[in-house]
N, C-alpha and C positions, 0 to 999 in steps of 0.2 A: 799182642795181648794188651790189654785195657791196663794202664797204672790202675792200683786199690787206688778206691778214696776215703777217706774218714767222715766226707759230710753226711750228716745228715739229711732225711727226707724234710721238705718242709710242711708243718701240720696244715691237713684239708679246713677248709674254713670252717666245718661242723665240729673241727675237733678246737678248735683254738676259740669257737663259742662255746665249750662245754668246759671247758681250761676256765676260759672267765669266770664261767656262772661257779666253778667249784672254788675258783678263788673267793669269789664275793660272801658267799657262803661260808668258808674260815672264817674270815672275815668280821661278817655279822655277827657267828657262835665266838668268835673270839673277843671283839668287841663291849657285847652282852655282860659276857665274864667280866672284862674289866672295870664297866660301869657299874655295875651290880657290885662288886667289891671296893671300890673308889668312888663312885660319884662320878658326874658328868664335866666337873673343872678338876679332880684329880684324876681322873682317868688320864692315862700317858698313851701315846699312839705309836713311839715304839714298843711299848709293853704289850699292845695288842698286833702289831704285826710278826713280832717275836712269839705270841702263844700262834697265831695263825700258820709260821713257816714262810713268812713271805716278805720281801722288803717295803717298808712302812711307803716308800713312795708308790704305792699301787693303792693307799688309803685316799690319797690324791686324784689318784688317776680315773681311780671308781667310782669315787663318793663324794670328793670336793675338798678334804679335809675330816675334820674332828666332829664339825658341827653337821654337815651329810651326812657321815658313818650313822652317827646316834638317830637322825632322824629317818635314816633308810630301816633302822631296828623296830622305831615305831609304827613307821609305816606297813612295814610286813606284821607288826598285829593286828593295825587299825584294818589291815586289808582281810587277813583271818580271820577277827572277827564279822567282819561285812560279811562274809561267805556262810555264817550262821544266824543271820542280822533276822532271819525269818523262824528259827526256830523257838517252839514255845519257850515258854519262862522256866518250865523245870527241864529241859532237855539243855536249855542257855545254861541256865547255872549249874547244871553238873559239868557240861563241856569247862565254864571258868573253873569251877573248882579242882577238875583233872590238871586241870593246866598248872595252876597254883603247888599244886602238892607235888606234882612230878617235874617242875620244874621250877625251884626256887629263887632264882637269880629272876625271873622279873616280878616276883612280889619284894627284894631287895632293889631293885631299879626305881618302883613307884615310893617305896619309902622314900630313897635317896631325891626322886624329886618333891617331895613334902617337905623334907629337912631344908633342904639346903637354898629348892626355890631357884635354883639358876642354870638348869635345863631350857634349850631349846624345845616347843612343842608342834607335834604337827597334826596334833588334832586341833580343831579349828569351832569355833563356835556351834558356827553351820554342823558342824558334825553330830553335836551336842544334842542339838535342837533337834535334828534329824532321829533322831535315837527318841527321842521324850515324843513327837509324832505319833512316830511308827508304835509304841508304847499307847498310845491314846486311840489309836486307828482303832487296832487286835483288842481293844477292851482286855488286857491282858489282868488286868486287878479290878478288884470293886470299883466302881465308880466314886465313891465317894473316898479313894485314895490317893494323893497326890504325885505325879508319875515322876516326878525328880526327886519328893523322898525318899520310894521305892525304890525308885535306881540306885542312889546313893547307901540305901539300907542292905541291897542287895549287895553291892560291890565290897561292904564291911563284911558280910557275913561267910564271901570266899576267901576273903583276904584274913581271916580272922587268924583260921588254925596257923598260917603260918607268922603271922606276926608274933602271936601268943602258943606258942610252939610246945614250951613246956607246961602251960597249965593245960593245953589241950590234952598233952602225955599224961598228965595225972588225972584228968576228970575222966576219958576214956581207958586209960591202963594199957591203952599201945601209942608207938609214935604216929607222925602223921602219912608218914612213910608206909606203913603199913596197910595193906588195902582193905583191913576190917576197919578200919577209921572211914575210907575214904566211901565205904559203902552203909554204914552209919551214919555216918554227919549228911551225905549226899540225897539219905532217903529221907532224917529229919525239914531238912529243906525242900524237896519235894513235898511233902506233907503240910509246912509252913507255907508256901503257894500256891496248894490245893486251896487251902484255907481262905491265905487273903482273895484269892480270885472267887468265891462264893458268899464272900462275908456279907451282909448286907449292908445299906447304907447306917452311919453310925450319925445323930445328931451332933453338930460342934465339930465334925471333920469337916476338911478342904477339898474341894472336888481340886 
């Protein structure tokens, strides 16, 4: 008869790359948390592999460090967003604004890098540039609107309710959490871009 043995099978290679990808994934969601609540030089990297369940030298192993982790965070938005890069202007800004409301921690991330300033970034000019284009191509606003105020104007206006959280609570009479807010404020917007996008040319604006 065969001795028992206690070893283990060893994991098929499909499983030990699904083990990664769920590790990296803690990982990132734990990360997130941390920066989002600390900032990007107080954020601690065992604080985040302790929320994640897993030994901080696998922050290493995956990402490089402290300054990979954060930048693998960006990049899976900047990549996110790419993947909507084409749709219209109110279909864009209701997707940012869902984002925004059901997921607080990276409208506290973009604060933290306003404040603080000492964030690694891995969005890149060219990115920048790219985006104001594609913005100019699709005639997405009037022409005689300038497409990096728009952008900028926009980005305030999803970013708003959470930043200003509680005056939002009391002009509307629900939180933002609430989804008669987030179907309110989301069709005023709509409507706001209806608008600019018909507006005609105004004398003294900047194309």
């Amino acid at each position: 008869m065969e001795p028992k043995t206690n070893r283990q099978r060893a994991p098929e290679p499909a499983e030990r790359v699904r083990d990664a990808e769920r590790t990296k994934a803690k990982l990132l969601d734990a990360a997130l948390t941390e920066f989002a609540a600390n900032g990007y030089r107080g954020a601690r990297v065992s604080a985040i592999a302790e929320c994640a369940g897993v030994n901080k030298q696998l922050i290493s192993y995956y990402f490089g460090g402290k300054e990979g982790l954060y930048r693998a965070i960006q990049r899976e938005w900047l990549d996110r967003e790419q993947e909507r890069a084409d749709l219209p202007p109110d279909e864009l800004v209701r997707w940012y604004l869902h984002q925004n409301l059901s997921d607080l921690r990276v409208v506290r991330l973009v604060l933290w890098e306003a404040l603080a300033d000492d964030a690694p970034s891995e969005e890149t000019q060219e990115d920048i540039e790219a985006d104001q284009e594609r913005m100019r191509e699709r005639r997405d606003f009037a022409e005689d609107l300038d497409t990096a105020a728009m952008q900028l104007a926009l980005m305030g206006m999803v970013f708003a309710p959470a930043v200003f959280r509680d005056t939002a609570r009391r002009l509307f009479g629900v939180d933002i959490d609430d989804p008669e807010f987030e179907t309110r404020y989301g069709d005023t917007l709509s409507r706001i871009l209806a608008r600019l996008a018909a507006a005609p040319p105004t004398e003294g604006n900047h194309p």
